[in-house]
C-alpha positions in Angstrom: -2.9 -13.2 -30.3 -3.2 -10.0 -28.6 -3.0 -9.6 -24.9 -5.8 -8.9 -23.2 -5.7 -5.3 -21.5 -6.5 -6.1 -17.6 -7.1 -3.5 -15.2 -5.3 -4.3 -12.1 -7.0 -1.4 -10.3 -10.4 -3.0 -11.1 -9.2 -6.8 -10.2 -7.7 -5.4 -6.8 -11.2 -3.7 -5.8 -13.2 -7.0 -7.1 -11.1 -9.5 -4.8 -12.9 -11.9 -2.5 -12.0 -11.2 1.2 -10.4 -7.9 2.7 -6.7 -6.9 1.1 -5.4 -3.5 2.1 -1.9 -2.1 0.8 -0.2 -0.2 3.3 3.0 2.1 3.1 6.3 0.7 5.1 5.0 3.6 7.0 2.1 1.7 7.9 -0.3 4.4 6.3 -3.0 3.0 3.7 -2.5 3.3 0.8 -5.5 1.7 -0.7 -8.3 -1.4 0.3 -10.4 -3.3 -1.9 -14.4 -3.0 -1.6 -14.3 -6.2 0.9 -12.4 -4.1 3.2 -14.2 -0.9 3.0 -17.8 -2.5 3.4 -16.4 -5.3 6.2 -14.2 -2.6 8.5 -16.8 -0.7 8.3 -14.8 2.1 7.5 -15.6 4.7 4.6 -12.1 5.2 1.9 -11.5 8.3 3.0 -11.6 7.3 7.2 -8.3 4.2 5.6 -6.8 5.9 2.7 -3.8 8.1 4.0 -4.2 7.4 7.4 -1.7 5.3 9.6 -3.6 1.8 10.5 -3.8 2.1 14.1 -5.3 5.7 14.2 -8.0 3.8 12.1 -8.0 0.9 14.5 -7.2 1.7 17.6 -6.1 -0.9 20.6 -9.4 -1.8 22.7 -8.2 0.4 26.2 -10.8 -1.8 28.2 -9.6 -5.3 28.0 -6.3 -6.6 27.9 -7.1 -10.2 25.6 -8.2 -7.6 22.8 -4.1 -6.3 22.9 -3.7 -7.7 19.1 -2.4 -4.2 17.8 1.7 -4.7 18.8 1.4 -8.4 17.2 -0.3 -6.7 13.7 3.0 -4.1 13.9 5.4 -6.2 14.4 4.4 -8.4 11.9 4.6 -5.4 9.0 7.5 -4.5 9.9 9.4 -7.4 9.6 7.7 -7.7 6.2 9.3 -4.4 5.4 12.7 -5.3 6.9 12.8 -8.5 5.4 10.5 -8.7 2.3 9.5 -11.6 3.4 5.7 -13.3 3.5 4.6 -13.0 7.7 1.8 -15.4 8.5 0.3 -14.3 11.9 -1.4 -16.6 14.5 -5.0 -16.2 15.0 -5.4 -12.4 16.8 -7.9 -11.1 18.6 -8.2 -7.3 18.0 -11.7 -5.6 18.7 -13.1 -2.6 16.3 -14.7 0.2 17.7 -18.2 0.9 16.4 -17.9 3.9 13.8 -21.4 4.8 14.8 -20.4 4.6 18.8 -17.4 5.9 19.9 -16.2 3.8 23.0 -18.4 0.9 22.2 -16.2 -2.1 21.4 -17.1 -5.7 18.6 -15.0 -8.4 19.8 -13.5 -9.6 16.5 -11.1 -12.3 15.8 -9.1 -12.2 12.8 -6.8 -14.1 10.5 -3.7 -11.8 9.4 -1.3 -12.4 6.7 1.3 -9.7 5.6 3.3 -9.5 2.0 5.9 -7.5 0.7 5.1 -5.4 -2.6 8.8 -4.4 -3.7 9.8 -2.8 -6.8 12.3 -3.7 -9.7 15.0 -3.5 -7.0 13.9 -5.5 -4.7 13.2 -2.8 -2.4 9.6 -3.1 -0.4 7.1 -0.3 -1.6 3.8 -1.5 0.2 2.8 -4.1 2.7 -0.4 -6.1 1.2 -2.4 -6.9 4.6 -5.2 -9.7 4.3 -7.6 -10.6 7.0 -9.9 -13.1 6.9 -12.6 -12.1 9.7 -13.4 -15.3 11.8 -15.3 -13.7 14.4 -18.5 -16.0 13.7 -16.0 -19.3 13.7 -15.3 -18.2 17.3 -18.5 -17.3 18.5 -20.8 -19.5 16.6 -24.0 -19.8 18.9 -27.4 -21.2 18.6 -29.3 -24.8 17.0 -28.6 -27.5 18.9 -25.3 -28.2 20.2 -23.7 -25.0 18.5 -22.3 -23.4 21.8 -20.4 -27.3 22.2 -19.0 -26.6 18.5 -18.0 -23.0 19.2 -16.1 -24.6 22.2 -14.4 -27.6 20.4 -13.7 -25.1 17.2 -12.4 -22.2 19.5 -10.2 -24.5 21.5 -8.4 -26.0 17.7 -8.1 -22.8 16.7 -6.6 -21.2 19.7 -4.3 -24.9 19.7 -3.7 -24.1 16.1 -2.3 -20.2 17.1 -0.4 -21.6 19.8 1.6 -24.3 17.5 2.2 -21.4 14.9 3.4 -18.9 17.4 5.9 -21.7 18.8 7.1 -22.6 15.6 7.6 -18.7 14.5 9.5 -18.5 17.7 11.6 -21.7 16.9 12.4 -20.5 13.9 13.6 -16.9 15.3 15.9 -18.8 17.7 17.5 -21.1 14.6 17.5 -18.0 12.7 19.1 -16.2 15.7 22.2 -18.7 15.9 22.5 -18.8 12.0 23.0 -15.6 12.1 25.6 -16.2 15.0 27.9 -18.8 13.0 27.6 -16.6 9.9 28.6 -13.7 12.0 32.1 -15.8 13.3 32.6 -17.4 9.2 32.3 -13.7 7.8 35.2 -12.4 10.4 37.0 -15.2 9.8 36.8 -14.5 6.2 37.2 -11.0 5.9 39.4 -9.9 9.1 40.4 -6.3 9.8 43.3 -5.2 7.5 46.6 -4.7 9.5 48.2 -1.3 9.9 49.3 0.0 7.0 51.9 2.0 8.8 50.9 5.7 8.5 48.7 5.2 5.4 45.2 5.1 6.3 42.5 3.3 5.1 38.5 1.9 5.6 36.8 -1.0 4.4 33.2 -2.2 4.6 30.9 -5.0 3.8 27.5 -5.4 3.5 25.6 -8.3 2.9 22.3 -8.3 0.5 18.9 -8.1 2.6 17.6 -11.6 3.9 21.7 -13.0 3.7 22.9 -14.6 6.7 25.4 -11.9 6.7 27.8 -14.0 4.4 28.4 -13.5 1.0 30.8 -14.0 -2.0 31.9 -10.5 -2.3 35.9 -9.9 -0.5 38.4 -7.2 0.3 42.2 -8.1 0.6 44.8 -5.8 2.0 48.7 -7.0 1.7 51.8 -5.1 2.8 54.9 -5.7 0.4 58.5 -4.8 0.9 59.4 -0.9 0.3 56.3 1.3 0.8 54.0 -0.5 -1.0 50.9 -2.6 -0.6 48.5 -4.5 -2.8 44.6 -4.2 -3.1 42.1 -6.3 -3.6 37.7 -6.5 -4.3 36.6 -9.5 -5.7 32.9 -10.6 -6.5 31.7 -14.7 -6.5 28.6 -15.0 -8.2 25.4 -16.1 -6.1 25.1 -15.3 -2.3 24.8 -17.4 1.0 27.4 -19.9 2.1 28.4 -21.6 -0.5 29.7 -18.5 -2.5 31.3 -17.4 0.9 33.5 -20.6 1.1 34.3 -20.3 -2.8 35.5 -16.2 -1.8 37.7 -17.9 1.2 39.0 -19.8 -1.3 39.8 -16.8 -4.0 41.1 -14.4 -1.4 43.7 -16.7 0.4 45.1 -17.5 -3.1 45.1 -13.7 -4.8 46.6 -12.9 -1.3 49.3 -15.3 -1.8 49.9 -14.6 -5.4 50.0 -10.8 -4.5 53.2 -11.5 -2.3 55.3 -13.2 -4.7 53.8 -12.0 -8.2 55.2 -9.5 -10.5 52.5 -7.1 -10.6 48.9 -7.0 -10.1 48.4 -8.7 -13.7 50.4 -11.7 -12.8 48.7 -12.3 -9.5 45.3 -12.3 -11.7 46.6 -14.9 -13.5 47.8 -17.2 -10.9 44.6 -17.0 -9.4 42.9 -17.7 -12.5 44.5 -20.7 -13.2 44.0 -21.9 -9.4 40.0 -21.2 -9.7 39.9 -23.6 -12.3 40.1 -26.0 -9.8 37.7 -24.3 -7.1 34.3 -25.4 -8.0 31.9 -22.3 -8.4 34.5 -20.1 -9.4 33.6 -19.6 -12.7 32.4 -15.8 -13.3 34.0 -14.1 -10.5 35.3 -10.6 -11.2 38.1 -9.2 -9.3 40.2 -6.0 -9.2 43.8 -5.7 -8.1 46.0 -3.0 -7.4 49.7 -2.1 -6.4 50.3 1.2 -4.6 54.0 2.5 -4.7 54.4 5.4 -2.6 57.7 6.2 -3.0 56.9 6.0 -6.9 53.3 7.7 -6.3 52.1 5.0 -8.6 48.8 2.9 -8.9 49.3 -0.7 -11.2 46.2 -1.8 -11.8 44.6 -4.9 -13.2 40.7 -5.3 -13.4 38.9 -9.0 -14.6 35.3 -8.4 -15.2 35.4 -5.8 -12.3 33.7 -2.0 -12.2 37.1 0.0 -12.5 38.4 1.4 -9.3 38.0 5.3 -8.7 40.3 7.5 -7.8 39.7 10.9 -6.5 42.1 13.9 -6.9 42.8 16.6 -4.1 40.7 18.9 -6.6 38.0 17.2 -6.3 38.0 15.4 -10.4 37.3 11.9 -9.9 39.0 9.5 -13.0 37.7 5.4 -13.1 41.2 3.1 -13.3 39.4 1.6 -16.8 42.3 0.8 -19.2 43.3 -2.7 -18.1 39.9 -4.0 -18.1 39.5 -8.1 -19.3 37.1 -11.0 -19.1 35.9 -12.4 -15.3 38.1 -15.3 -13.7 37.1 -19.0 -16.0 35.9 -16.8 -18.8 37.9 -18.3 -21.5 39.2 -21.8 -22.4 42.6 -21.4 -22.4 45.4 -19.3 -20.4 45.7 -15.4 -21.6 48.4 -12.4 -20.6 46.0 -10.0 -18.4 46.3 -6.7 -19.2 48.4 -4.0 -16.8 48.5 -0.5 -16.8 49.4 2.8 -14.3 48.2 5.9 -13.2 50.4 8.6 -11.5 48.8 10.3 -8.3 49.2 13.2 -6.0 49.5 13.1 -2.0 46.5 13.6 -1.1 44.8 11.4 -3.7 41.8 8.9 -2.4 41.8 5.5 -4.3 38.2 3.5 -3.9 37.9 -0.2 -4.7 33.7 -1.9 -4.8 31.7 -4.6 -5.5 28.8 -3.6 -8.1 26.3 -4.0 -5.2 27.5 -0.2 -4.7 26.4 1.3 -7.9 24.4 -1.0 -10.0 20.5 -1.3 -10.5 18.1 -3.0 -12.2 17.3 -1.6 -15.6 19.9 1.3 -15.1 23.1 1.7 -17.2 26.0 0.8 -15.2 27.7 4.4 -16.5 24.2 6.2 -14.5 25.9 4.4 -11.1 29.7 5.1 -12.0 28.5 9.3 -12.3 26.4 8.7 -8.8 30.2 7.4 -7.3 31.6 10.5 -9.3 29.0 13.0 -7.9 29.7 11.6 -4.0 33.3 11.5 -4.4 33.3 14.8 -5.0 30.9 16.2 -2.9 32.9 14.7 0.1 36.4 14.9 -1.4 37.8 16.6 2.1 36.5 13.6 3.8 39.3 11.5 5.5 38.8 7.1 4.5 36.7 6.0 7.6 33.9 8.9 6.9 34.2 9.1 3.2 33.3 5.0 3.3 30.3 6.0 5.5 29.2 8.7 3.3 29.6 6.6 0.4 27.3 3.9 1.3 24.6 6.4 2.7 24.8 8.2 -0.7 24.5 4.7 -2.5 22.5 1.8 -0.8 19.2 1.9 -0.8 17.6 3.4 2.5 15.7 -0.2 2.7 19.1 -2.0 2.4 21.0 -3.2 -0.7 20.1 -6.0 -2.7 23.2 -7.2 -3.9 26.2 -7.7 -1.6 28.7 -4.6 -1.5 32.2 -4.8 -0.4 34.2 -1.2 -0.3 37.5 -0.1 0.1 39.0 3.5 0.8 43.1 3.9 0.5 43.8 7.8 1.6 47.1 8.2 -0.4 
């Protein structure tokens, strides 16, 4: 059977009750025919025009001050892309007709993110439900008792939602807090590497508690030499944080007593056969010789570490490149290979959060890397990581975790 062809445009005009989309800017982008006729606004006094030129604050009485409430609440839509129910506001419209003359209107807000494919928030849906004549219902017998007993319950009501919004900030507040502590625990600042410098960030999805699967490991090894490390636990939140403590403090371990990087892959592999949620974790590990001005490399399931030449040419560490961590049944040899490099060299190690999108080739994001490795080759680690992630990440924030690494050799 064929689908029916809808008209979205047409069902979002025809629905019941006022719905307006609004930019993260705040600025309307468009209001259904409720919202039009009730606002008592024409299209072209909303469409374009930021909300609260349209709707200014009533400047004569201070209960009417609904209009930092109606903000704050969009913008934590935006910032989170999350749903924000409001308590019960009172926020007065002036008369289109009568400049300075004021209706005392009560109104029931509720605020939704409209994000695209990547998760990014595009539009703020705004719904109001006017209650005005709930408030002030007057007239018949006993109606000005009923307006009482329903104005008090709903004021009650806007009270007990406010508190409970505000409980949950607090709780949120403190998760935040102990996430904060478990993700330096975690992921400490590498040691000194001596005079070799280097930079690492992390960046948790939007709406994480700041904890995530994705790791960074930095180890020194005897002669001039260290090994490398960016590993990615599938799923987000605590639970695939505890499973990357896990993985880290083993590679880490294997790294100081393992042949090569290949060998400390497969330590590790065998030891997340045992860690429950392992299963599908990709990880990349390198050995940097300086004396040798070598790079061994190892990569399971990972995006292939960059490395950027003093010219500017930017080549992806891709030739030892096998299966994610639990992938097959039984033990396998992981592959191992080496790349010469000159003084002067930059080597970059990432989670995918850095250049993978929804419905986009991963090869698109590997050439965006490319492009911004170039374009800031003369940059030194700590402002080439910077530039990296303000060339990648979304400006709303990244949707997958991101963990990065920048070795100036």
């Amino acid at each position: 059977m064929k689908e029916p062809q809808i008209d979205y445009k047409a069902v979002f005009h025809a629905l019941p009750g006022m719905v307006a989309l609004l930019t993260p800017e705040l600025v309307y982008a468009d209001a259904n025919d409720d919202f039009v006729r009730l606002s008592g606004r024409t299209r072209e006094q909303l469409i374009g025009r930021y909300i609260f030129d349209v709707f200014p604050e009533n400047p004569n009485d201070p209960a009417a001050a609904g209009m930092s409430d109606v903000r704050a609440s969009m913008l934590r839509v935006v910032a989170t892309g999350e749903r924000d129910t409001m308590a019960l506001q009172r926020y007065d419209i002036e008369e289109p007709q009568r400049p300075g003359h004021w209706q005392e209107r009560y109104w029931s807000p509720i605020n939704a993110p409209v994000a695209d494919p990547d998760g990014q928030v595009v539009l703020v849906l705004h719904r109001v439900e006017d209650v005005t004549e709930l408030i002030s219902a007057r007239g018949g017998p006993g109606g000005a008792d009923r307006a009482s007993v329903l104005e008090a319950e709903l004021y009650t009501r806007a009270r007990e939602l406010q508190e409970v919004n505000e409980r949950l900030r607090k709780a949120h507040a403190r998760e935040r807090e102990v996430a904060l502590a478990l993700q330096e625990a975690l992921l400490p600042a590498p040691s000194p590497l001596g005079e070799h410098r280097a930079a690492v960030r992390y960046r948790p999805a939007i709406g994480a508690l700041n904890v995530c699967g994705d790791w960074y490991d930095l180890v020194d090894l005897p002669g001039d030499r260290i090994a490398v490390a960016v590993g990615d636990v599938v799923g987000h939140g605590l639970r695939a944080a505890c499973v990357m403590g896990q993985l880290r403090s083993a590679l880490s371990a294997a790294a100081r007593v393992a042949e090569g990087p290949a060998h400390a892959l497969e330590v590790l592999g065998l030891y997340a056969r045992s860690v429950e949620g392992a299963e599908s974790t990709s990880v990349v590990k390198t050995f940097i010789d300086w004396e040798s001005h070598t790079i061994t490399y190892s990569c399971a399931g990972h995006p292939p570490p960059a490395l950027l030449r003093p010219d500017g040419s930017v080549v992806f560490l891709d030739q030892a490149t096998d299966p994610p961590l639990g992938a097959r049944p039984e033990h396998v040899r992981r592959p191992e290979a080496g790349i010469a490099f000159a003084e002067g060299s930059t080597l970059v190690l990432y989670t995918d959060g850095l250049i993978e999108r929804r419905h986009e080739d991963i090869d698109t994001g590997l050439s965006r890397l490319a492009d911004s490795l170039t374009r800031h080759r003369h940059a030194a680690p700590e402002p080439l990581a910077d530039a990296l992630l303000a060339d990648l990440l979304p400006s709303t924030g990244n949707t997958d975790d991101t963990a990065l690494v920048v070795i100036g050799l």
